[in-house]
C-alpha atoms as one frame of an Amber mdcrd trajectory, in Angstrom:
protein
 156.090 141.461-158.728 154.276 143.628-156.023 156.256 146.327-154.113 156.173
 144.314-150.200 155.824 147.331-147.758 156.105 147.710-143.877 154.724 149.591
-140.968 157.507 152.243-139.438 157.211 154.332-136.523 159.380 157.002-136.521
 160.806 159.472-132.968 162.132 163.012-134.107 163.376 165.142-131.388 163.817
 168.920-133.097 166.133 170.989-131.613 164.164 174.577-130.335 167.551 176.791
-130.124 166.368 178.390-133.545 162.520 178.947-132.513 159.477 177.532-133.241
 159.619 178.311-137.509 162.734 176.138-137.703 161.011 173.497-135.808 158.075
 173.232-138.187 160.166 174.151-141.760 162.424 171.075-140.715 159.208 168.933
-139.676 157.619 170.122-143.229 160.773 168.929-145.236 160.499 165.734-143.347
 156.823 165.199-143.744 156.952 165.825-147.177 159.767 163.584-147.839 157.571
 160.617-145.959 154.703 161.520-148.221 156.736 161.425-151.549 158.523 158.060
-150.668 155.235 156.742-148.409 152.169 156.349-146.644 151.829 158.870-143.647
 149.786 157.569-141.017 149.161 158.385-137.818 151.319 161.775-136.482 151.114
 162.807-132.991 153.175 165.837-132.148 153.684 165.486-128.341 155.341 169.055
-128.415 158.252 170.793-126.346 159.180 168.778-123.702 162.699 167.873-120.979
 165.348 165.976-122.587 166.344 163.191-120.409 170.150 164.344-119.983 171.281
 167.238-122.219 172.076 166.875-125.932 174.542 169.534-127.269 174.165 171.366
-124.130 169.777 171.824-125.387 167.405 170.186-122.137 164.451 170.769-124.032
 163.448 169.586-127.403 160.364 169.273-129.759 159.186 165.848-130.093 157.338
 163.923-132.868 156.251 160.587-133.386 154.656 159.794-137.013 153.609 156.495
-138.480 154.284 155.206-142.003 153.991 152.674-144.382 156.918 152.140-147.216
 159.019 150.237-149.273 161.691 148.589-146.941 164.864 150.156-148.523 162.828
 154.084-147.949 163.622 154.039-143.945 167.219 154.073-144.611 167.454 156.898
-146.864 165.196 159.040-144.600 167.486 158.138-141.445 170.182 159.260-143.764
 168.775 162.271-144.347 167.984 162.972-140.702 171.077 162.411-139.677 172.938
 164.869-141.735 169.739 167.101-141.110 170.978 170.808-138.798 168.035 171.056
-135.990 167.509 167.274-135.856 168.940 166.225-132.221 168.357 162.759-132.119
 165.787 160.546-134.541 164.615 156.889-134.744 162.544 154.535-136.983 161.249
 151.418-135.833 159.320 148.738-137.677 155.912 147.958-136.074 153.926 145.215
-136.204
């Protein structure tokens, strides 16, 4: 039976506080994780920008918006890793047409 995979997009905002290194070792561990368990498309790296309203008390944050293709039960674990991730303010992974 063929694996049955699905298009993700996926928002990381990286928290800045510990300088631009921390925001492109935690990017790396992500990226490679996506690669391992994926297929990394597209990644657009829109940079420091304003946070909307401040999240734990940071206004500005690095954001990232990358494009995959996986297995469906992969999105779950990397979310789960995000989430427990130090530096990783907010995240989200969408499924895409």
């Amino acid at each position: 039976m063929a694996k049955v995979s699905a298009s993700y997009e996926l928002m990381l905002v990286i928290s800045i506080s510990k300088g631009e290194e921390a925001v492109q070792e935690i990017w790396s561990k992500f990226k490679a994780l996506i690669e391992k368990n994926a297929e990394l498309g597209e990644v657009d790296e829109w940079g420091k920008r304003k946070l909307a309203y401040p999240i734990n008390y940071e206004t500005d944050a690095y954001y990232i918006v990358a494009k995959f293709t996986s297995a469906p039960e992969f999105p779950a674990e990397l979310d789960r890793v995000m989430n427990i991730t130090d530096g990783v303010l907010r995240s989200m992974i969408t499924v895409t047409e």
